[in-house]
PDB file with SEQRES, HELIX, SHEET and CRYST1 records, atoms N, CA, C and O in Angstrom:
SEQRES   1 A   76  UNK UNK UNK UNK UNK UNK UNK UNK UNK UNK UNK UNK UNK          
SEQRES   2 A   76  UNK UNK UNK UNK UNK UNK UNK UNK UNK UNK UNK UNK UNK          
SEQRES   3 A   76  UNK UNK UNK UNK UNK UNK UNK UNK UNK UNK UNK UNK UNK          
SEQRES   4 A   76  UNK UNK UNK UNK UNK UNK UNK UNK UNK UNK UNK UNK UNK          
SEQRES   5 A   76  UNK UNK UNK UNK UNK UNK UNK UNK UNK UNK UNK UNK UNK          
SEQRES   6 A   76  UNK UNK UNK UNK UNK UNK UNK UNK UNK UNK UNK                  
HELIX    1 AA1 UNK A   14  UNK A   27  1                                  14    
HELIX    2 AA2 UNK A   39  UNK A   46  1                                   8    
HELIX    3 AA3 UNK A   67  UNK A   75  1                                   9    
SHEET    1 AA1 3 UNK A  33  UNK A  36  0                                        
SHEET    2 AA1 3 UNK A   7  UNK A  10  1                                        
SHEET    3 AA1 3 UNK A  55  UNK A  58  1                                        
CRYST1    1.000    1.000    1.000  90.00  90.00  90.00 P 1           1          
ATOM      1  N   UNK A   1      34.605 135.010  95.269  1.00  0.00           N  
ATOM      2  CA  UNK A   1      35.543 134.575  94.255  1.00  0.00           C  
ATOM      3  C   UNK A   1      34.763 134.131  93.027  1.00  0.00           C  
ATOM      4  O   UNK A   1      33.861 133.305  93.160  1.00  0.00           O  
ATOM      5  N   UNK A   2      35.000 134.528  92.101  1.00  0.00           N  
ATOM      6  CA  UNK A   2      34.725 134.302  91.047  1.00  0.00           C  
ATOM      7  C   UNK A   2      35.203 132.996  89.781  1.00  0.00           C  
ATOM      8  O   UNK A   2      36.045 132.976  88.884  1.00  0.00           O  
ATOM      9  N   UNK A   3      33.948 131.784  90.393  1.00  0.00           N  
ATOM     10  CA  UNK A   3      35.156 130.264  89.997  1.00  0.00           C  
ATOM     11  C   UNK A   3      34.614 130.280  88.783  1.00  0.00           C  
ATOM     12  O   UNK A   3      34.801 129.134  88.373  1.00  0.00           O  
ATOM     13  N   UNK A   4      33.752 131.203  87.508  1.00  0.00           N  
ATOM     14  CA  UNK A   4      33.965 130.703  86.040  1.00  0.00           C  
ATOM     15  C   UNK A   4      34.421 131.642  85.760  1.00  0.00           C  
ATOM     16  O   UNK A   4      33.557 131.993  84.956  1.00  0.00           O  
ATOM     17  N   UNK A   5      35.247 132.557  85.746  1.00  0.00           N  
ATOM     18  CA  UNK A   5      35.690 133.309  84.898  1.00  0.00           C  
ATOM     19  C   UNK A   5      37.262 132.644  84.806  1.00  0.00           C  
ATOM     20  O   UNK A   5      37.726 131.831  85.605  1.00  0.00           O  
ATOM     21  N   UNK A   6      37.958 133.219  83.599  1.00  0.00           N  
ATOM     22  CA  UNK A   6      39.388 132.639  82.709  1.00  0.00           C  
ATOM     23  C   UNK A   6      40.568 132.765  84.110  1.00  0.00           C  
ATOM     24  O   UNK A   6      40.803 133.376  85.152  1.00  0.00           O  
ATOM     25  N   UNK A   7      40.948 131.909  83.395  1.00  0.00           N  
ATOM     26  CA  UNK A   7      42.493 132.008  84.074  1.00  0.00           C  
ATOM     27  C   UNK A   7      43.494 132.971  82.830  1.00  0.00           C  
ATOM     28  O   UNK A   7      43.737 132.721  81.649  1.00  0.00           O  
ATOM     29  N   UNK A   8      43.858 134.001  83.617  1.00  0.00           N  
ATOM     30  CA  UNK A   8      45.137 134.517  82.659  1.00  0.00           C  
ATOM     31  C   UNK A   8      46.063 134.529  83.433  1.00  0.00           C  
ATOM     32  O   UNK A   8      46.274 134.851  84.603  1.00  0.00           O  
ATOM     33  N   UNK A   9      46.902 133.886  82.103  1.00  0.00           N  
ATOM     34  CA  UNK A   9      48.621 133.558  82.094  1.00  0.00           C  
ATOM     35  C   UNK A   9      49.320 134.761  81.118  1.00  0.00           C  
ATOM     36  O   UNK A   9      49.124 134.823  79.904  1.00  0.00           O  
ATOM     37  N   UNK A  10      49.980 135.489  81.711  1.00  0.00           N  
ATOM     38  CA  UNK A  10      51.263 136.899  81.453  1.00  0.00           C  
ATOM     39  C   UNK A  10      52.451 135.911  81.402  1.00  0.00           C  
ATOM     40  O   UNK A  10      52.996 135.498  82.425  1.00  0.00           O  
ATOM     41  N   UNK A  11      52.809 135.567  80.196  1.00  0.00           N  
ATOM     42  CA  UNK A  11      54.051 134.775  80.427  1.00  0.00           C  
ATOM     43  C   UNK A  11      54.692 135.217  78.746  1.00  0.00           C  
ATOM     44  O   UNK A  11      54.146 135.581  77.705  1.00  0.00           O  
ATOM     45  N   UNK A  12      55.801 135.015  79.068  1.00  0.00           N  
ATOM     46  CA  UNK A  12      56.288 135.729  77.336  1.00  0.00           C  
ATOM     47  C   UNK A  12      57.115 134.572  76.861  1.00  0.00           C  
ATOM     48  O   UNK A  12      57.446 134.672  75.680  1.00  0.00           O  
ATOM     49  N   UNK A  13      57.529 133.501  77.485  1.00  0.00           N  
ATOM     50  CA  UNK A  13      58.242 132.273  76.862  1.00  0.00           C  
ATOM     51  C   UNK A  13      57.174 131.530  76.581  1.00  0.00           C  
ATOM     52  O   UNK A  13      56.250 131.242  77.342  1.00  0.00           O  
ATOM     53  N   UNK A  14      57.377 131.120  75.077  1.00  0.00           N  
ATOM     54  CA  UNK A  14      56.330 130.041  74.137  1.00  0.00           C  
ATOM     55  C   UNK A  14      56.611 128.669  75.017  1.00  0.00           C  
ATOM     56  O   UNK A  14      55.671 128.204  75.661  1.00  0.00           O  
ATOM     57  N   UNK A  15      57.388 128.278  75.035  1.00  0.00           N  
ATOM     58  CA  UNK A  15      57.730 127.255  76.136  1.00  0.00           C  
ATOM     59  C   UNK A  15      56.694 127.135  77.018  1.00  0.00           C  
ATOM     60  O   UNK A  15      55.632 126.516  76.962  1.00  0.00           O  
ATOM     61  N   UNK A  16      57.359 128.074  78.116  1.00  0.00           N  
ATOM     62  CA  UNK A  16      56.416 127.995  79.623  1.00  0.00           C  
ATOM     63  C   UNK A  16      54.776 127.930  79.515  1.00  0.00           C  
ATOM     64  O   UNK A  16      54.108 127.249  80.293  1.00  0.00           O  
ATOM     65  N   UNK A  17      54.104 128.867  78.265  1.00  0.00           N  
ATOM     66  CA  UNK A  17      53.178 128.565  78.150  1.00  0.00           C  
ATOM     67  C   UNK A  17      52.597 127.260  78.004  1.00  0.00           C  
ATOM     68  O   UNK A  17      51.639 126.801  78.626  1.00  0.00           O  
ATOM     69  N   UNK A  18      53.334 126.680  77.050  1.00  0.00           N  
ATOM     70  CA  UNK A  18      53.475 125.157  76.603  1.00  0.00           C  
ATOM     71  C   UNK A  18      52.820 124.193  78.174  1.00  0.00           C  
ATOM     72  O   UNK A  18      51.931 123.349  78.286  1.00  0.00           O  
ATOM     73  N   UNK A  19      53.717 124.799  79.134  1.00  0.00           N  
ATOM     74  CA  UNK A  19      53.528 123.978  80.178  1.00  0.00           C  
ATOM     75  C   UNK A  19      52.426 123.993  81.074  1.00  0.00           C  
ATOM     76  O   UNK A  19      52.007 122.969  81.614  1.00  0.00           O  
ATOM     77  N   UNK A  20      51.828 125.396  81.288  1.00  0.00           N  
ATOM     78  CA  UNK A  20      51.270 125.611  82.349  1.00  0.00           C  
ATOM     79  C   UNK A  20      49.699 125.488  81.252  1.00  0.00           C  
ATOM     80  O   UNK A  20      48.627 125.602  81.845  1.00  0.00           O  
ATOM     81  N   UNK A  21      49.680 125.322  80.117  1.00  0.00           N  
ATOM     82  CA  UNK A  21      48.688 124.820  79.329  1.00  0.00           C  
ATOM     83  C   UNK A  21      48.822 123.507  80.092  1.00  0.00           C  
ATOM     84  O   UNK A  21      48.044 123.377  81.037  1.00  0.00           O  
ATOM     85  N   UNK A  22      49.804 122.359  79.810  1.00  0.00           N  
ATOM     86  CA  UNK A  22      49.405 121.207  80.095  1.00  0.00           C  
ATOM     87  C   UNK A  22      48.955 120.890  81.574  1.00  0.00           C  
ATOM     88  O   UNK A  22      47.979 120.180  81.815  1.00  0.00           O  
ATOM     89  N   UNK A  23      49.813 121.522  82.628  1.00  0.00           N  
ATOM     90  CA  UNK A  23      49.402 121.358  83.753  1.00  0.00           C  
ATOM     91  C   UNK A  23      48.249 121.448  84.110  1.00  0.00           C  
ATOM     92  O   UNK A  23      47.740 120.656  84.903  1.00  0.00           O  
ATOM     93  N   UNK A  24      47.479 122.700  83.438  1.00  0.00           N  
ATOM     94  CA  UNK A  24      45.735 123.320  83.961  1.00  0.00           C  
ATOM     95  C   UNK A  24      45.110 121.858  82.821  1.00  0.00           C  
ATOM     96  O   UNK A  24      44.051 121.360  83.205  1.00  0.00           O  
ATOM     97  N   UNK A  25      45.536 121.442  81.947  1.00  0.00           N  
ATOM     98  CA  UNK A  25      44.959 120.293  81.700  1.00  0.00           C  
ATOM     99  C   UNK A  25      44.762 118.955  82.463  1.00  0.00           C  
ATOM    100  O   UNK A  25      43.700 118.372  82.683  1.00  0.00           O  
ATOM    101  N   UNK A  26      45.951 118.621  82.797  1.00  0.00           N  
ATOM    102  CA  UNK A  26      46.278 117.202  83.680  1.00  0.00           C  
ATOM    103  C   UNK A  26      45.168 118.094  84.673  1.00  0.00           C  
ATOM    104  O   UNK A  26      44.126 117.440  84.712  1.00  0.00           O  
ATOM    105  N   UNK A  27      45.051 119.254  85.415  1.00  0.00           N  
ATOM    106  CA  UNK A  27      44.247 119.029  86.776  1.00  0.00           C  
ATOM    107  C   UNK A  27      42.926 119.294  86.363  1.00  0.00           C  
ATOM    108  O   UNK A  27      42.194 119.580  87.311  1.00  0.00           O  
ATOM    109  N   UNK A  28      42.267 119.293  85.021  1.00  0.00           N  
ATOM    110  CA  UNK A  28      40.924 119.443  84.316  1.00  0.00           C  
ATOM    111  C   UNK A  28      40.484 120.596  85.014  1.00  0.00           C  
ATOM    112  O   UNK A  28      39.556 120.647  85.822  1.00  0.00           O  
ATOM    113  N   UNK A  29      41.068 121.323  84.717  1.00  0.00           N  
ATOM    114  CA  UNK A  29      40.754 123.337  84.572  1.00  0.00           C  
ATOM    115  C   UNK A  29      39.541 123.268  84.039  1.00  0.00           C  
ATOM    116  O   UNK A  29      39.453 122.796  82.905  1.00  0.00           O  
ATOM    117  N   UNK A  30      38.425 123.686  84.683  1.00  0.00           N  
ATOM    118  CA  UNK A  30      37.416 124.330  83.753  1.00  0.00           C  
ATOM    119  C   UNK A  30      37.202 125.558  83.244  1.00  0.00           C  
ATOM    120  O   UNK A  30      36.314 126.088  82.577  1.00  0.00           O  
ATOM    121  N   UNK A  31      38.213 125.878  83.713  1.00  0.00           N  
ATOM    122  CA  UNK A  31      38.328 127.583  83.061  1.00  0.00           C  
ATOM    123  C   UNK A  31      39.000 127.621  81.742  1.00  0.00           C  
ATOM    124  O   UNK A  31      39.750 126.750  81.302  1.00  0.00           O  
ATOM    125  N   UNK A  32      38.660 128.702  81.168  1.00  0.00           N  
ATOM    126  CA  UNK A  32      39.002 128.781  80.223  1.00  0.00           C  
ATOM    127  C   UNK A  32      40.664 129.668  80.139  1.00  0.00           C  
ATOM    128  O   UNK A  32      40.828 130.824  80.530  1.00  0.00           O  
ATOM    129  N   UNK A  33      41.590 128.914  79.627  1.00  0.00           N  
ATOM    130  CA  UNK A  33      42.778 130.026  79.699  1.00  0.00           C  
ATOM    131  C   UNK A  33      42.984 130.645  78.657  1.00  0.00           C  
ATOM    132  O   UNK A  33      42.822 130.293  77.488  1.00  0.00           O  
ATOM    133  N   UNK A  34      43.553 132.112  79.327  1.00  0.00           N  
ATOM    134  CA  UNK A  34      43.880 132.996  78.417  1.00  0.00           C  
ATOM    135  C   UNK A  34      45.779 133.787  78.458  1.00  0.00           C  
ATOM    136  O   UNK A  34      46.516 134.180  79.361  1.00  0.00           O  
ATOM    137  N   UNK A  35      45.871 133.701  77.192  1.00  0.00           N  
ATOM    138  CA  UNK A  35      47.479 133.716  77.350  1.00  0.00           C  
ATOM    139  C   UNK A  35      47.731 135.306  76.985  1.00  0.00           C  
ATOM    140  O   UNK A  35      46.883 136.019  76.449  1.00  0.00           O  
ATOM    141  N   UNK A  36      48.945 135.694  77.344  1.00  0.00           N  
ATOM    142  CA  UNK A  36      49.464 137.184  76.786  1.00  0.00           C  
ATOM    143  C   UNK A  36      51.151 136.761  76.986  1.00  0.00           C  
ATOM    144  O   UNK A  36      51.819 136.002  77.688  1.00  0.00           O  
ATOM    145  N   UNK A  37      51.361 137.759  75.904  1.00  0.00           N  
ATOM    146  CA  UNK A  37      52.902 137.903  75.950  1.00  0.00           C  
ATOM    147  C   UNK A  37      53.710 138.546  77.193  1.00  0.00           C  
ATOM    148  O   UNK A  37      54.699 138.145  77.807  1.00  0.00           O  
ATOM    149  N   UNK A  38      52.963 139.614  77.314  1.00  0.00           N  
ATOM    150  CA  UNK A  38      53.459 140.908  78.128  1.00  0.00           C  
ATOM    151  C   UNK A  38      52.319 141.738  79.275  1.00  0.00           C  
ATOM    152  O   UNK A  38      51.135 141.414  79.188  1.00  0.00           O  
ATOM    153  N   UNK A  39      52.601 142.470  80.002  1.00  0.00           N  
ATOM    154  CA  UNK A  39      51.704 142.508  80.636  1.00  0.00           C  
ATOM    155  C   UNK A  39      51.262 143.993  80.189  1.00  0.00           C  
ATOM    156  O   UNK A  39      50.471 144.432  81.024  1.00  0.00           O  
ATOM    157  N   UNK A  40      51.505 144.895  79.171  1.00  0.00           N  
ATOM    158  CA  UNK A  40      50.294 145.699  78.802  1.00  0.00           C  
ATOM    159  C   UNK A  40      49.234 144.924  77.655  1.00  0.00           C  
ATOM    160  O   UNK A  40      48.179 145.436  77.282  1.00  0.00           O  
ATOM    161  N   UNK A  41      49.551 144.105  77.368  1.00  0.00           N  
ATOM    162  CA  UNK A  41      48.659 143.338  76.445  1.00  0.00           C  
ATOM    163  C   UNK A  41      47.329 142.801  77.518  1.00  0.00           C  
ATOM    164  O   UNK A  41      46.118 142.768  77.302  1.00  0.00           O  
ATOM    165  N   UNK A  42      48.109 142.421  78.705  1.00  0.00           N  
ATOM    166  CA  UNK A  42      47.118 141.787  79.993  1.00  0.00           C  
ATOM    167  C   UNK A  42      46.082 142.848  80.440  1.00  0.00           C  
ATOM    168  O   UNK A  42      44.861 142.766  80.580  1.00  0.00           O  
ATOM    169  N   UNK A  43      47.097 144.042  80.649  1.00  0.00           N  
ATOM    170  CA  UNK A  43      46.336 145.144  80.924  1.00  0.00           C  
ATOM    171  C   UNK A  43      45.037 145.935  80.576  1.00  0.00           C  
ATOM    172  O   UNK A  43      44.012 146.315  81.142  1.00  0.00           O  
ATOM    173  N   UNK A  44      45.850 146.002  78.866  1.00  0.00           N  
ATOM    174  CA  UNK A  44      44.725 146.731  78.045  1.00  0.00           C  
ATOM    175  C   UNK A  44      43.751 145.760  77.733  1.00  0.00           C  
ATOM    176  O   UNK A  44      42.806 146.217  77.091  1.00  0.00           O  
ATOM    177  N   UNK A  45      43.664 143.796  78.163  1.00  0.00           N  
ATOM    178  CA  UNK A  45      42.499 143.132  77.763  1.00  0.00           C  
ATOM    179  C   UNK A  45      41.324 143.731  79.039  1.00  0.00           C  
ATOM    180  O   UNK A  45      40.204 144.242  78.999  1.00  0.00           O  
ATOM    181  N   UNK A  46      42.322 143.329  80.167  1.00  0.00           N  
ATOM    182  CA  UNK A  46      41.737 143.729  81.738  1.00  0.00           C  
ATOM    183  C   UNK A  46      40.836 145.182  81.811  1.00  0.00           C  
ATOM    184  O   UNK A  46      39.721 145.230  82.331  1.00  0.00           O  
ATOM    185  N   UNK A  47      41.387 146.120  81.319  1.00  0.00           N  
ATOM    186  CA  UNK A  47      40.561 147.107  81.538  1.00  0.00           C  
ATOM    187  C   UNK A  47      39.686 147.452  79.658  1.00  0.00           C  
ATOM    188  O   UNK A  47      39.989 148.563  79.225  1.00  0.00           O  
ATOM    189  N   UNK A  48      39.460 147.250  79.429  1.00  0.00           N  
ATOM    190  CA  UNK A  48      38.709 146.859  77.895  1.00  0.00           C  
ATOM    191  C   UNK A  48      37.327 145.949  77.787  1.00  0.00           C  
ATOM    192  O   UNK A  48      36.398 146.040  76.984  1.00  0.00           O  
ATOM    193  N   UNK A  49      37.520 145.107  78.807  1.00  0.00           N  
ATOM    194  CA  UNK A  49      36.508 144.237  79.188  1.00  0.00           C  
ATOM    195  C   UNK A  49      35.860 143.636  80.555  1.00  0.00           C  
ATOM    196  O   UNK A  49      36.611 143.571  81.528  1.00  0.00           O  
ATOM    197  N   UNK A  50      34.456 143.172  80.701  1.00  0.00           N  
ATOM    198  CA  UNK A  50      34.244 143.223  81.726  1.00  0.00           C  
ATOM    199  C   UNK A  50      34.604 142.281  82.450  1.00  0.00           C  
ATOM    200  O   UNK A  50      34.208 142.231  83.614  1.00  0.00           O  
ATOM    201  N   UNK A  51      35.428 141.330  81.932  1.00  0.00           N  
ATOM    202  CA  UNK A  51      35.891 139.940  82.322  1.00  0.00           C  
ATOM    203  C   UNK A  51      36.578 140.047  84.085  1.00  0.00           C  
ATOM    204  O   UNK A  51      37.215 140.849  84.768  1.00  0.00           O  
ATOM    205  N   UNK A  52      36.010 138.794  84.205  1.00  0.00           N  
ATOM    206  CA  UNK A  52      36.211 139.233  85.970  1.00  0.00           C  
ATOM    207  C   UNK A  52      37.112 137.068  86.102  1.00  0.00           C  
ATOM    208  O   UNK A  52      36.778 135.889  86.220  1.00  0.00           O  
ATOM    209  N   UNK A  53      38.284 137.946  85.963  1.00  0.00           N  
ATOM    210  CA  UNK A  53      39.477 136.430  86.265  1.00  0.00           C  
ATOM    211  C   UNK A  53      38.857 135.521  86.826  1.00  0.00           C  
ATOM    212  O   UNK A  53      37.701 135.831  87.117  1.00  0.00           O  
ATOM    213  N   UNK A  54      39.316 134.042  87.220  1.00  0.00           N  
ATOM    214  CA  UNK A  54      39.577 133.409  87.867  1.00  0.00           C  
ATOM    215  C   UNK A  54      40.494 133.273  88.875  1.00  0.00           C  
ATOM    216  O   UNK A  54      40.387 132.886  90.039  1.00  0.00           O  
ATOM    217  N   UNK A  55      41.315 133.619  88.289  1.00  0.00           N  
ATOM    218  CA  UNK A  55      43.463 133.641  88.357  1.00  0.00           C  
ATOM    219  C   UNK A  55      44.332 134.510  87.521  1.00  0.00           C  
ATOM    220  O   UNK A  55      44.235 134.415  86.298  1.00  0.00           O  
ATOM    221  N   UNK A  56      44.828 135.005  87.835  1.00  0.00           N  
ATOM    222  CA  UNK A  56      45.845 136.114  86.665  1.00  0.00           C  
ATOM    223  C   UNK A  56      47.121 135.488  87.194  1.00  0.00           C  
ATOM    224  O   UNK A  56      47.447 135.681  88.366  1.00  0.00           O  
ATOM    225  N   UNK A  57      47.823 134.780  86.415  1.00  0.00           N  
ATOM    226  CA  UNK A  57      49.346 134.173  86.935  1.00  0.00           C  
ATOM    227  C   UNK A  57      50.577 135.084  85.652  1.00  0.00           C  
ATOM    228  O   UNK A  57      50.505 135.220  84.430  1.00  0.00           O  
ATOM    229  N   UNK A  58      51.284 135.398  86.354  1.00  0.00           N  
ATOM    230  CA  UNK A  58      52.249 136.501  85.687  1.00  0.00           C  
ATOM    231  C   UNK A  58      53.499 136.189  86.216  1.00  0.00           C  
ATOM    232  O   UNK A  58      53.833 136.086  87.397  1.00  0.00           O  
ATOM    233  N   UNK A  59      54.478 135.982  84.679  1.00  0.00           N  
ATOM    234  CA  UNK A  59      56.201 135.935  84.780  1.00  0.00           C  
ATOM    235  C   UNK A  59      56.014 137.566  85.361  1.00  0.00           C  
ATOM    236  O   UNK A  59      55.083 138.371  85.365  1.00  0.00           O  
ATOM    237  N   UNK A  60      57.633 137.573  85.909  1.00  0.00           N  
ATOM    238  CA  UNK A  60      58.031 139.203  86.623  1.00  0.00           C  
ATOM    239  C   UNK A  60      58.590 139.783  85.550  1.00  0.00           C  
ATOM    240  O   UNK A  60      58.311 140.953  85.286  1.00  0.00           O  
ATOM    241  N   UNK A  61      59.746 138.817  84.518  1.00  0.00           N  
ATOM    242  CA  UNK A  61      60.310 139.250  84.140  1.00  0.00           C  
ATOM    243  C   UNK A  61      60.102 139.763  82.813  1.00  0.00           C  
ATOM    244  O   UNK A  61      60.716 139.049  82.020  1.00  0.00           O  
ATOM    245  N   UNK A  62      59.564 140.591  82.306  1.00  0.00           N  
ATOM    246  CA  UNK A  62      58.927 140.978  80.944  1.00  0.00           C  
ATOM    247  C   UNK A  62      59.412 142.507  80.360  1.00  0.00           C  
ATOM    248  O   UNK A  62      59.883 143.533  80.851  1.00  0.00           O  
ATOM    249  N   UNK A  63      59.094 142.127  79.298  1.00  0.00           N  
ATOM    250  CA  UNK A  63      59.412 143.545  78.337  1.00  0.00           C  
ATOM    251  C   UNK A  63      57.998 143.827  78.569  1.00  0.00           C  
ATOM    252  O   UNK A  63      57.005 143.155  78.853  1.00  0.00           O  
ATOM    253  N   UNK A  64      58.405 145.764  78.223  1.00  0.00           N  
ATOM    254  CA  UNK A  64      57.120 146.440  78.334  1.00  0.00           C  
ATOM    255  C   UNK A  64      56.789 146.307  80.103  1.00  0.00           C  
ATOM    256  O   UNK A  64      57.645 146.609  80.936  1.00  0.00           O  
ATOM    257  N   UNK A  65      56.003 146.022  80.312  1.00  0.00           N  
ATOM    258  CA  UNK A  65      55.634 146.092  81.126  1.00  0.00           C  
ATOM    259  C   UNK A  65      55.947 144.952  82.529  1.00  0.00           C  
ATOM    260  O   UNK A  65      55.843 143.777  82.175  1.00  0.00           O  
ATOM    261  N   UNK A  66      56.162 145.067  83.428  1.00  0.00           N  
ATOM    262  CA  UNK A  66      56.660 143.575  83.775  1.00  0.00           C  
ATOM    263  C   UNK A  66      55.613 143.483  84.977  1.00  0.00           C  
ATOM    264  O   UNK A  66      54.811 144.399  85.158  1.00  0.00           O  
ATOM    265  N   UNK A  67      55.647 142.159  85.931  1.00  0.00           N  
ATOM    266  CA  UNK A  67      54.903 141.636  86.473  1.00  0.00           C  
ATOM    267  C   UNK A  67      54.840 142.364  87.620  1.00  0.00           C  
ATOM    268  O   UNK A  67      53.903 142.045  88.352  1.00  0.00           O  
ATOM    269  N   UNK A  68      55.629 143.350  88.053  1.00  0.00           N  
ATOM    270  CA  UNK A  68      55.447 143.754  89.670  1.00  0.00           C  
ATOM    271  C   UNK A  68      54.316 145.175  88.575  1.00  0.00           C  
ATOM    272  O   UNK A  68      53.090 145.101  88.645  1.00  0.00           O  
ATOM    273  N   UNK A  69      54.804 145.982  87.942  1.00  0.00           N  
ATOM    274  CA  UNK A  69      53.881 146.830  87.602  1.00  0.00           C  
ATOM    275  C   UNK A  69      52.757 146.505  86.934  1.00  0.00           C  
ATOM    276  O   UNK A  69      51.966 147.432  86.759  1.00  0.00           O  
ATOM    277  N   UNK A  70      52.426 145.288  86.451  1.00  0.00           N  
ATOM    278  CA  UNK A  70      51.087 145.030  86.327  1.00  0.00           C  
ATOM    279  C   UNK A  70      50.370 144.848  87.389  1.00  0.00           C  
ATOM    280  O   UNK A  70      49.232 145.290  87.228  1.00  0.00           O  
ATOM    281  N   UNK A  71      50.604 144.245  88.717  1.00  0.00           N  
ATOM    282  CA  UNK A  71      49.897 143.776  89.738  1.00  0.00           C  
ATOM    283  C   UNK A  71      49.326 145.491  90.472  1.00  0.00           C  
ATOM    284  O   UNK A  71      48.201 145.872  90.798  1.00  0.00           O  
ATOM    285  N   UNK A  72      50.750 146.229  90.515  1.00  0.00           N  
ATOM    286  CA  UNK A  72      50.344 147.746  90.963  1.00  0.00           C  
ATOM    287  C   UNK A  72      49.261 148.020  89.826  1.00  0.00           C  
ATOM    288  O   UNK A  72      48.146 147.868  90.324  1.00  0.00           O  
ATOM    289  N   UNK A  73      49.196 148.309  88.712  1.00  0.00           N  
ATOM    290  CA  UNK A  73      48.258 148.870  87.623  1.00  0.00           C  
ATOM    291  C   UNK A  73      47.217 148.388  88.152  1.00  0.00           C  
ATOM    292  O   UNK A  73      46.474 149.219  88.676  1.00  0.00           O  
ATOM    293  N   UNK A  74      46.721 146.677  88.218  1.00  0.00           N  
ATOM    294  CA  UNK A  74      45.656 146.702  88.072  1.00  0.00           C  
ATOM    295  C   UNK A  74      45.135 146.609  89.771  1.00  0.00           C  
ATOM    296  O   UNK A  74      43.906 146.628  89.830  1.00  0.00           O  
ATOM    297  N   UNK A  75      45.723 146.526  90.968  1.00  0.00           N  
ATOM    298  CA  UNK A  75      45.619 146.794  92.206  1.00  0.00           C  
ATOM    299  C   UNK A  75      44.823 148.412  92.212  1.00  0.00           C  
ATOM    300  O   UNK A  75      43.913 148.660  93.003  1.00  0.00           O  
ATOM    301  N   UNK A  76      45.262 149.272  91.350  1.00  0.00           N  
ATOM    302  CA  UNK A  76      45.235 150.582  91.532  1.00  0.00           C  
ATOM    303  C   UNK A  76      43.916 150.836  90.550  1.00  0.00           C  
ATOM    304  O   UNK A  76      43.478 151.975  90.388  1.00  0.00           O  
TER     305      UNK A  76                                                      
END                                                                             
């Protein structure tokens, strides 16, 4: 497992981000988070770079691309 690489968050409500920012704060995250709207934005960072996650946490419900077909994309 790979414990320094980013946490990415696939979430498309400005809100929710709002939150799960504060939460990885209150539990002093040392990772660095990384946010996306949608999950080809997640995608095309994921395969573009050599970045190797921490955590990839993803809403289901999304435009473009949504959370069950990102997990297949990048599974595959």
């Amino acid at each position: 497992m790979n414990k320094v690489g980013p946490i990415i968050i696939i979430e498309d409500d400005e809100d929710d981000q709002e939150i799960m920012q504060e939460v990885f704060r209150e539990v002093d995250a040392e990772q660095e988070l990384i946010f996306f709207s949608d999950g080809e934005q997640a995608y095309d960072y994921l395969t573009a770079t050599n970045v190797k996650p921490f955590l990839i946490i993803s809403d289901i419900n999304m435009p473009r691309l949504n959370g069950f077909e990102l997990r297949d994309k990048v599974h595959n």
